[in-house]
C-alpha positions in Angstrom: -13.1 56.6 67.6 -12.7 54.9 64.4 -11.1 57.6 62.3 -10.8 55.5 59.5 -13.6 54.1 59.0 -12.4 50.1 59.5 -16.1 49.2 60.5 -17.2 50.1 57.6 -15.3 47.5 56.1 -17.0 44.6 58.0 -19.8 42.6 56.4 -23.6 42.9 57.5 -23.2 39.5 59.4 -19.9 40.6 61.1 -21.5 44.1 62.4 -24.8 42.1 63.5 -22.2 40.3 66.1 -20.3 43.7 66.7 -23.6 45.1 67.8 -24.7 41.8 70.1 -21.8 41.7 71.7 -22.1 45.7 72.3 -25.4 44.8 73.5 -24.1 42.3 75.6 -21.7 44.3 77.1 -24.0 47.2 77.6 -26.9 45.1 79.4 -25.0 42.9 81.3 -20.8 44.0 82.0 -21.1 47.2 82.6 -23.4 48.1 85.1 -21.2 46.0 87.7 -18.0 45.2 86.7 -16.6 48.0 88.6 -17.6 46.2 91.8 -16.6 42.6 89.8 -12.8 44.1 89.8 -13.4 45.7 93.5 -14.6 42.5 94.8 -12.3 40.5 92.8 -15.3 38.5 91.5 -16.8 37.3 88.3 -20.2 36.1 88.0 -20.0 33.4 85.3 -23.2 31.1 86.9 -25.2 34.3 85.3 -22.8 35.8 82.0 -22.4 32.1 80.9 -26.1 30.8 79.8 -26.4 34.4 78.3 -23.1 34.5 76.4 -24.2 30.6 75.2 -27.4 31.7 74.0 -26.2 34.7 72.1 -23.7 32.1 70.1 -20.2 33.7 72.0 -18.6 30.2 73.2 -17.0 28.2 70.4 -18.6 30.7 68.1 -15.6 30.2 65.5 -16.2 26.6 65.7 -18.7 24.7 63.6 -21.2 21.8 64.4 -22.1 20.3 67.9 -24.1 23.4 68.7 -21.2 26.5 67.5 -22.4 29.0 65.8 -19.5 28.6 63.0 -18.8 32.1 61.9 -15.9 33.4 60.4 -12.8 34.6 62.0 -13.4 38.3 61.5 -16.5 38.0 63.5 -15.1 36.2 66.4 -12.2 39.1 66.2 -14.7 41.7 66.3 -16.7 40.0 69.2 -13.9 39.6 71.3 -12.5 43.3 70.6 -16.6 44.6 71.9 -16.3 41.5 75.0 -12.9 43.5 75.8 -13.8 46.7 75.8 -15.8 45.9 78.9 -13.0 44.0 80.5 -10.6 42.0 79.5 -11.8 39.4 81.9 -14.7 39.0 80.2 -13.1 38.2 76.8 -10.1 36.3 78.5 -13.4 34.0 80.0 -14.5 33.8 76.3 -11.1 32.9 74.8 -10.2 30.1 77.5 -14.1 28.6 77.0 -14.1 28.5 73.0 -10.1 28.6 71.9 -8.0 26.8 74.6 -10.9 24.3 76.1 -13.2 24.2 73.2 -11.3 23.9 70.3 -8.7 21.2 71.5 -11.7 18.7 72.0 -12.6 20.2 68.6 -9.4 19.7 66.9 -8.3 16.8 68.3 -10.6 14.8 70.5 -12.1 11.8 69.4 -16.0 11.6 68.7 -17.5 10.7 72.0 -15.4 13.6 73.6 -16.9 16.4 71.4 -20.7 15.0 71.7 -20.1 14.9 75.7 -18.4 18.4 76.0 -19.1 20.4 72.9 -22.5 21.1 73.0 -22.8 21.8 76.9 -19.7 24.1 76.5 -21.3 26.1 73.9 -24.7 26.7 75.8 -22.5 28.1 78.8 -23.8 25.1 80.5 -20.6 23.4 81.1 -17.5 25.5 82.1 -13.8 24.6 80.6 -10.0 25.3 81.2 -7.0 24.5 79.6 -3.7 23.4 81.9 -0.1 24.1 80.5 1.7 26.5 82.3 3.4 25.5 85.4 4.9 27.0 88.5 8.3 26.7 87.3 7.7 26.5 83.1 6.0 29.5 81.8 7.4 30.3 78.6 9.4 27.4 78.3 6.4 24.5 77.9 8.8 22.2 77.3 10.2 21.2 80.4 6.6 20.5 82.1 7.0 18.4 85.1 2.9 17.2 85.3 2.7 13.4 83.8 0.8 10.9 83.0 1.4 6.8 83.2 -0.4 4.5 81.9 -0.7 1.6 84.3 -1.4 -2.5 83.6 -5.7 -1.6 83.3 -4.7 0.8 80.6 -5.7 3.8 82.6 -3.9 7.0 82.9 -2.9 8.7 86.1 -1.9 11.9 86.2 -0.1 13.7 88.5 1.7 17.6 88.4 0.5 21.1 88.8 -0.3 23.8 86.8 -0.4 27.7 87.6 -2.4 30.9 86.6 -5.1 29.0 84.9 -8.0 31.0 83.8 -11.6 29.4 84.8 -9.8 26.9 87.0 -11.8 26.4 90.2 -15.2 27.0 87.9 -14.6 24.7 85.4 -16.3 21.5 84.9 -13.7 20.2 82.5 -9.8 20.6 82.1 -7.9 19.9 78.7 -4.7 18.8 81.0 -1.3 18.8 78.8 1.5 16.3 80.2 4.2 14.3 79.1 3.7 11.0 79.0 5.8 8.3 77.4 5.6 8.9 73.9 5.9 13.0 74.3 3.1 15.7 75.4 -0.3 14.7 75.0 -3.4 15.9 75.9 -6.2 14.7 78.5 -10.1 15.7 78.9 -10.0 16.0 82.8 -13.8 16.8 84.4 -13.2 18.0 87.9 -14.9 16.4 89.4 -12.5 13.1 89.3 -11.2 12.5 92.7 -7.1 13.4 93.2 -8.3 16.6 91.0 -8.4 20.3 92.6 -8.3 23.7 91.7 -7.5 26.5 94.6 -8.6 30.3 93.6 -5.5 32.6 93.4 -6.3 36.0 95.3 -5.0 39.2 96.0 -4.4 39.8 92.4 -4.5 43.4 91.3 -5.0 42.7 87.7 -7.9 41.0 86.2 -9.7 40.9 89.0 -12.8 40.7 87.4 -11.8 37.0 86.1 -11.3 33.7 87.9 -7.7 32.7 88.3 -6.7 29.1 89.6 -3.8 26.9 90.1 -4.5 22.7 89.1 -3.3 19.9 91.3 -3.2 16.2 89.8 -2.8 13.5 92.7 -3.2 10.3 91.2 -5.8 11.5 89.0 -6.9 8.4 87.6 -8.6 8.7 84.1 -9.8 6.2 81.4 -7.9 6.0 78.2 -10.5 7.2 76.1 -9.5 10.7 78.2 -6.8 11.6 76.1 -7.4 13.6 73.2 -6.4 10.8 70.0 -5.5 13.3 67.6 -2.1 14.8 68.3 1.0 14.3 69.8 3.8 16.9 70.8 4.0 20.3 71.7 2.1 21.5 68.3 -1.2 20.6 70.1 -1.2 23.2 72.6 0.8 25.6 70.9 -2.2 25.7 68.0 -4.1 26.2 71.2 -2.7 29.6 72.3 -2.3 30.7 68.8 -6.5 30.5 68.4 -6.3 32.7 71.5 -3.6 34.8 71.0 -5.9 36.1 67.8 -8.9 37.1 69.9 -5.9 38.8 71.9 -5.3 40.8 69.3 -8.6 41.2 68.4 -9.8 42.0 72.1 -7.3 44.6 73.3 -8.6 47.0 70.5 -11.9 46.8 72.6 -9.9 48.4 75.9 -7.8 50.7 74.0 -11.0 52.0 72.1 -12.6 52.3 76.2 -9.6 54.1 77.7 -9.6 56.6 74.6 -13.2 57.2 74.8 -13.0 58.0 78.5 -10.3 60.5 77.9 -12.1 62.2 75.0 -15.3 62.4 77.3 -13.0 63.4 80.5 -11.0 66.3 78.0 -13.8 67.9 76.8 -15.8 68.7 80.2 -12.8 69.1 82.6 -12.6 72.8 83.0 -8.8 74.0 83.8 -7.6 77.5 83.4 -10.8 78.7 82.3 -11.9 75.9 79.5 -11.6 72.4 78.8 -8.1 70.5 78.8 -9.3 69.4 75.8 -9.2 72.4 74.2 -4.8 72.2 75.4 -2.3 71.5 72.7 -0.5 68.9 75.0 -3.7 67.0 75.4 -5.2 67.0 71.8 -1.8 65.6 71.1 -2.0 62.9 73.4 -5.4 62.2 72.1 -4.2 62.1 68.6 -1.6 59.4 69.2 -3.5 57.4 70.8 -6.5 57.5 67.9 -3.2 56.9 65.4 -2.0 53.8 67.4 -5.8 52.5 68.2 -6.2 52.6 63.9 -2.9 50.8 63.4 -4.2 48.3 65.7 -7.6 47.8 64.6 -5.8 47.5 60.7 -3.6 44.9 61.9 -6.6 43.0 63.5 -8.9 43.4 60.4 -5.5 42.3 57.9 -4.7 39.4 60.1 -8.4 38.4 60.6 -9.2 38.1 56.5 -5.7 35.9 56.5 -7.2 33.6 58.9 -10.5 33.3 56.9 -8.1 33.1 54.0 -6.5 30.2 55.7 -3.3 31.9 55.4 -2.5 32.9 58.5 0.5 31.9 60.6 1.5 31.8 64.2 4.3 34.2 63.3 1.5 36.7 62.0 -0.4 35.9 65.3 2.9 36.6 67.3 3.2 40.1 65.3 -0.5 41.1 66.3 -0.5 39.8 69.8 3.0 42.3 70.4 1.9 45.1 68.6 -1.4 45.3 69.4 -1.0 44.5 73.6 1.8 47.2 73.4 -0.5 49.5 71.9 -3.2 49.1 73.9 -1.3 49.4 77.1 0.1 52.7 76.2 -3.3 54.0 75.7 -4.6 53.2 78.6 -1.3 54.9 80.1 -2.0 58.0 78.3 -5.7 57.8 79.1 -4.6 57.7 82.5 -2.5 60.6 82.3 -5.2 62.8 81.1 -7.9 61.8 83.6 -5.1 62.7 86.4 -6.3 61.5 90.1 -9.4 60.5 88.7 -7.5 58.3 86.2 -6.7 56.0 89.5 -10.6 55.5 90.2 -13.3 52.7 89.8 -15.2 55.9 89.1 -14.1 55.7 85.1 -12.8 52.5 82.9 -9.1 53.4 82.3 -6.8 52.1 85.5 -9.2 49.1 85.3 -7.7 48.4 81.7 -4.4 49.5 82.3 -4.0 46.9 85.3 -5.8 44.2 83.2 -3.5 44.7 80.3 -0.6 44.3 82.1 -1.3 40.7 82.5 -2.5 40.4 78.8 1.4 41.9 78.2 2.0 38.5 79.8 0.1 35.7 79.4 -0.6 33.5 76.5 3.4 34.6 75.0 5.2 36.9 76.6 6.1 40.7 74.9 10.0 38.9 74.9 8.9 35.6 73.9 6.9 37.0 70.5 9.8 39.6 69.9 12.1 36.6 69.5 9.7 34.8 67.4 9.4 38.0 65.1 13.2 38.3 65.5 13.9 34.8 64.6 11.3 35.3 61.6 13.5 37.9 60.7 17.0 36.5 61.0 16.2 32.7 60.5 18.2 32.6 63.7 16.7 30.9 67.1 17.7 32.8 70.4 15.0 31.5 72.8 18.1 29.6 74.7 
């Protein structure tokens, strides 16, 4: 599938994790996740430990058990996680960027010797709380708080909605306003007023454990709250260390949907030889190879910025739109050429196709990056 060769590009390190998390994928995804999505389960008591020990969780990170590589190999990883599901890699991304790295970034010592090195090994489970019932896109209005009474300890109460690894997780980095603007807390579940209800009947990313929070008087000590910053930049940095293995990951599922179709076109006999062997179809196939390159170039470009240090959440923004868009209108075409079958467990593609409709979505919006492209572009805001 990779016309042009970008593999070729990677370094020996980089391809030793592409073909791990291949293997991974191969061993261990595969074989079940059809029934994962049908069941509308995900078995992380048994991916966890084995994603740990192969250095997936936090594996951008360095110290405290990470495997600190570079950002070109996380990128890859998550593009070979995704092309088995996008579950999978959304687990991945919510466990090392959005629970991981916040302790990482910001949290104080004792925080990241507790959490870190449990989190890494799989054995310890994280999620990260911002969006809300009523404040998606808009963070900025959160409702969920956090006082601090006369024994200096917080308690927090709110909600918080869609959140990825929520009923599984042992910890949650909790983001609330509080006096002196958004901060953030380390929340272990466990902590009485705390609970996380499993949303169901979900008909994308099934394969992936979705949860709302609830904070009822959640009382928590002051060394809970994450000392180092202050304001919305600290989960906004958040999402943008997930948003690139977004961009990274759904060059995985496009790749899987494409393949599918190649394999379908060439032994599905119509009018006396294979629909591969059409016009119409090799020129579906062709635009979907051209976009799946543009993608995986974008990834690659935007992953040596990052090692680079260079790269911004604009950049990020650009990747995460582009690349989702892409994606999804592979698996659409995929599905086109596979026909009824296209709408089966049977083959990979509607599984993708419903999954990247919520990765459209989540972690920004296709509008809300178009209007940080357009206001990139303009120097003019129009998010209100």
């Amino acid at each position: 599938m990779d016309l042009l060769n970008l593999d070729d590009q990677l370094t020996p390190e980089q391809r030793m994790v592409r073909d791990t998390a291949q293997g991974f994928v191969r061993e261990h995804v595969l074989p079940g996740v059809g029934d994962w999505f049908e069941e509308g389960t995900f078995p992380a008591s048994s991916l966890a430990p084995v994603l740990g020990s192969l250095g997936m969780l936090g594996m951008h990170l360095s110290g405290y058990g990470c495997a600190g590589l570079d950002a070109v190999s996380y990128g890859v990883a998550c593009r070979e996680l995704e092309a088995g599901d996008s579950g999978l890699r959304s687990f991945v991304s919510v466990q090392g960027s959005l629970a991981m790295f916040p302790i990482w970034r910001y949290g104080s010592e004792e925080q990241k010797a507790e959490w870190l090195p449990r989190m890494a090994s799989g054995e310890a489970i994280g999620c990260f709380g911002l969006t809300e019932p009523d404040h998606g896109s808009d963070p900025s209005g959160m409702r969920t708080h956090a006082k601090q009474d006369v024994s200096g300890d917080w308690l927090l109460n709110g909600s918080k909605m869609w959140i990825t690894n929520g009923s599984i997780a042992d910890v949650a980095i909790v983001w609330a306003q509080t006096d002196s603007g958004v901060r953030g807390f380390v929340v272990p579940t466990s902590t009485p007023g705390f609970s996380a209800p499993e949303i169901h009947r979900k008909l994308s990313l099934r394969a992936s454990v979705t949860s709302s929070l609830y904070f009822d008087d959640v009382r928590l000590p002051a060394s809970a709250v994450l000392p180092g910053v202050t304001g919305l930049k600290g989960p906004l940095s958040c999402l943008s260390e997930a948003r690139f293995g977004i961009l990274w990951g759904v060059v995985g599922a496009g790749r899987a949907c494409l393949e599918a179709a190649i394999d379908y076109a060439k032994t599905r006999v119509q009018f006396g030889k294979p629909i591969g062997g059409f016009q119409l179809t090799q020129e579906k196939l062709a635009w979907m190879a051209v976009s799946l390159g543009q993608a995986g170039l974008t990834a690659l470009h935007l992953g040596r910025l990052k090692d680079a240090g260079e790269l911004s959440p604009r950049q990020v923004s650009f990747g995460k739109l582009a690349n989702v868009r892409a994606a999804l209108d592979i698996a659409r075409q995929a599905r086109s050429i596979l026909g009824a079958n296209g709408v089966t467990l049977e083959y990979p593609v509607i599984r993708h196709m419903n999954n990247l409709e919520s990765v459209l979505t989540y972690e920004g919006t296709q509008e809300i990056h178009t209007l940080v492209l357009g206001e990139a572009l303009t120097g003019l805001p129009a998010y209100r």
